[in-house]
N, C-alpha and C positions, 0 to 999 in steps of 0.2 A: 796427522790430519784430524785433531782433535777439533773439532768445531766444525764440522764440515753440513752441518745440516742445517741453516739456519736461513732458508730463503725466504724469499718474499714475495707472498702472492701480492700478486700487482695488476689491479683493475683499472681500467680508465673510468673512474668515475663512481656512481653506485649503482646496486644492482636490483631487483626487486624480486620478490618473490613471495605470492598471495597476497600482493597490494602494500607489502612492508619493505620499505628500504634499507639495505642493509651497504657499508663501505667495510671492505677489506684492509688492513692495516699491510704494509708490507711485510712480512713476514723473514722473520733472518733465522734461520737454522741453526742455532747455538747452540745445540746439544750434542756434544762428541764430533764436533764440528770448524771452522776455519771463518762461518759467515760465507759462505757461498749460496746466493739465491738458488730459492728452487728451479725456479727455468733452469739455472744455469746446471744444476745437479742432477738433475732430469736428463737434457743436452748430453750431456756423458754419459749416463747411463743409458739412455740409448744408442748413440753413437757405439760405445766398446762394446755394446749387445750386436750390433749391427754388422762391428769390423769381425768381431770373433767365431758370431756364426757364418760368415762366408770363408774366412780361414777353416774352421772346423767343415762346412759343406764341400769343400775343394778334398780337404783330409778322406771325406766318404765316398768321393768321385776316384781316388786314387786307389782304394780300396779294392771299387767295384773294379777298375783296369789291373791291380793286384795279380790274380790269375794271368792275365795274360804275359805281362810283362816278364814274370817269369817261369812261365811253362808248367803251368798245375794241370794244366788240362791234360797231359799227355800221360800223367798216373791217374789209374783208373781210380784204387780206393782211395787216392785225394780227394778228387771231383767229389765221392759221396761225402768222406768224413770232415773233410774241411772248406771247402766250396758253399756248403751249405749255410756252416756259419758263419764263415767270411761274409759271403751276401748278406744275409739275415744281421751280420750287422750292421755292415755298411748301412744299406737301407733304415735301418733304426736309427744310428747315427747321422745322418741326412736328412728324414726325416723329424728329427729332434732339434736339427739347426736351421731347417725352413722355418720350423713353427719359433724359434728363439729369437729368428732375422722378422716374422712378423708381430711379437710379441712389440722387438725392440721399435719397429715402424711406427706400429699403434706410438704408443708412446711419444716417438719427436713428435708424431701431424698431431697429436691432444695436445702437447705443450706449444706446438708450436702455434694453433689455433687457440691458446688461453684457455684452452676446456679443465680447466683445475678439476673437477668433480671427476670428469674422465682420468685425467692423473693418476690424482686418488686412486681410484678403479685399478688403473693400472697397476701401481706401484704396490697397492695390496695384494692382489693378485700373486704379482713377482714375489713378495714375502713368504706368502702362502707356500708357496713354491719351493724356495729355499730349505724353509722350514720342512716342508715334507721330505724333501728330498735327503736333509741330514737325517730325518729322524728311519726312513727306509735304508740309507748306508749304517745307521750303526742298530738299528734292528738284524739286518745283514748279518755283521758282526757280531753283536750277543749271541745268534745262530749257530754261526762260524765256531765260535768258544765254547758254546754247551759241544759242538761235535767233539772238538779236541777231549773235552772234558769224558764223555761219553765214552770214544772208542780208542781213547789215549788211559782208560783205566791202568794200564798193568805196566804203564811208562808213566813216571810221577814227574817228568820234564813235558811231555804232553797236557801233562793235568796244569803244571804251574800256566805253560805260556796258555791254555783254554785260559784260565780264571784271569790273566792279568787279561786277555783279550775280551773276558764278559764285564770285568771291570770298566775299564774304557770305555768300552760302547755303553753300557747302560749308565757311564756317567753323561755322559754329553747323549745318548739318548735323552735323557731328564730335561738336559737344557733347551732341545728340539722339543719336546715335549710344550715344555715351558714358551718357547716360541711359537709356535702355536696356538697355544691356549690364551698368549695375552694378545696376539691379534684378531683371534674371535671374539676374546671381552671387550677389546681397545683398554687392556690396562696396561698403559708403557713401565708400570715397574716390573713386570715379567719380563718384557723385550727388552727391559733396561741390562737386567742380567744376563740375558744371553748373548749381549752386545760386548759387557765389560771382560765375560769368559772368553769369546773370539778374540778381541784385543788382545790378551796373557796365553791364548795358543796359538795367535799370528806372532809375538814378539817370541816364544820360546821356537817355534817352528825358523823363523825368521837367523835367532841366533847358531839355531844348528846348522843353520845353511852358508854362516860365512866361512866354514873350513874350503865347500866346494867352490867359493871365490877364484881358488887359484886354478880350480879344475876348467879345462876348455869348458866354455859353453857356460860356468855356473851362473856371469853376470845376469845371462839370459835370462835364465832360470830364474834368478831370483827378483826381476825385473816383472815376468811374468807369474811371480808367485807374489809381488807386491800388486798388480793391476787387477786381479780374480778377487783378491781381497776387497779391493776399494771396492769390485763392484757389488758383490754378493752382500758384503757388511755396510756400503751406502745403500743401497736396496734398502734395507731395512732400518739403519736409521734416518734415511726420506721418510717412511710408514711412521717410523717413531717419532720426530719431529711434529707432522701431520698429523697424531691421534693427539699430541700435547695443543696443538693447535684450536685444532677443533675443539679440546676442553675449555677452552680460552673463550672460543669465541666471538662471531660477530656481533656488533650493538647496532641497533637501528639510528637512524639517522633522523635529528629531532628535527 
């Protein structure tokens, strides 16, 4: 899905703004992309933002019924030691996919209304987002591997898997890092790389996963480990496309 960004803002007409007219060229999303209009790339990303957090909200609903269904209440030191966090997650996870099912809303009713600016808006936002959110998983993880490092001293198999674990993280940290910092500047050569490192760790992640082809359930899996991709890495190259855009440029109308 090389090509996939390359929509086209489509106004009827021109537009003005402080007395100057300005027309939008159609816009095709050519970069790491197929030529699929933004409306239309937009459309889907909201939509599988839409479908996924009512799946994932049902998941937190099932949660919260959890205890009951099967009989935690009736152990005392469950209800304190695990009851607690059962709830406290559910709840977080529930309330993590309201606000992703209205994230995803915003988004159609902007696109669907032609509010490109709100788009925009939007779609930065969701980058922002991503971005943060890898760069606190493999923060996480650097964490995680100085502990090994730390209190795995006097076991040198400790120490190995700490340092390949701070490895890791603080490489693809970098690239979070880097995503981030080129959508505060709008410089798409940052988010250009962090675009082409996801492509080479969805394709190796990808190929380890055709052994569990033959295992029940792996087409699923891997079905749903190709749809998280398109979204998360279209999210971002929508924003990438969009800041090449805006470089670009509208020209007033003589």
């Amino acid at each position: 899905w090389l090509g996939w960004v390359s929509g086209n803002i489509s106004q009827p007409g021109a537009w003005n703004l402080h007395g100057i007219s300005f027309q939008h060229k159609k816009m095709k999303i050519t970069r790491f992309c197929w030529g699929v209009e933004l409306s239309r790339a937009v459309k889907y990303l909201g939509i599988y933002g839409q479908f996924m957090s009512v799946i994932g909200a049902i998941v937190a609903i099932v949660l919260f019924a959890l205890p009951s269904i099967l009989g935690m209440y009736q152990d005392q030191e469950m209800r304190i030691d695990l009851l607690s966090g059962l709830y406290g997650g559910a709840l977080f996870f529930l309330l993590l996919n309201i606000g992703w099912f209205i994230f995803s809303h915003t988004l159609i009713e902007r696109n669907k209304n032609n509010n490109m600016e709100g788009v925009k808006t939007i779609i930065k936002i969701g980058s922002y987002i991503i971005g943060s959110l890898q760069a606190i998983l493999f923060t996480i993880l650097v964490i995680v591997g100085l502990l090994y490092v730390s209190f795995g001293s006097s076991e040198i198999v400790l120490v190995i898997v700490g340092g390949i674990i701070i490895t890791i993280g603080g490489i693809f940290l970098i690239f979070a890092s880097l995503l981030l910092h080129g959508i505060r500047t709008k410089s798409p050569g940052k988010i250009k790389v962090w675009i082409i490192v996801q492509f080479v760790y969805f394709g190796l992640v990808l190929f380890s996963s055709i052994p569990a082809l033959g295992v029940r359930g792996g087409l699923l899996q891997m079905i749903l480990l190709c749809l998280s991709f398109m979204y998360y890495k279209g999210m971002v190259i929508v924003h990438y496309n969009i800041i090449l855009e805006d470089d670009i440029g509208s020209f007033p109308i003589q």
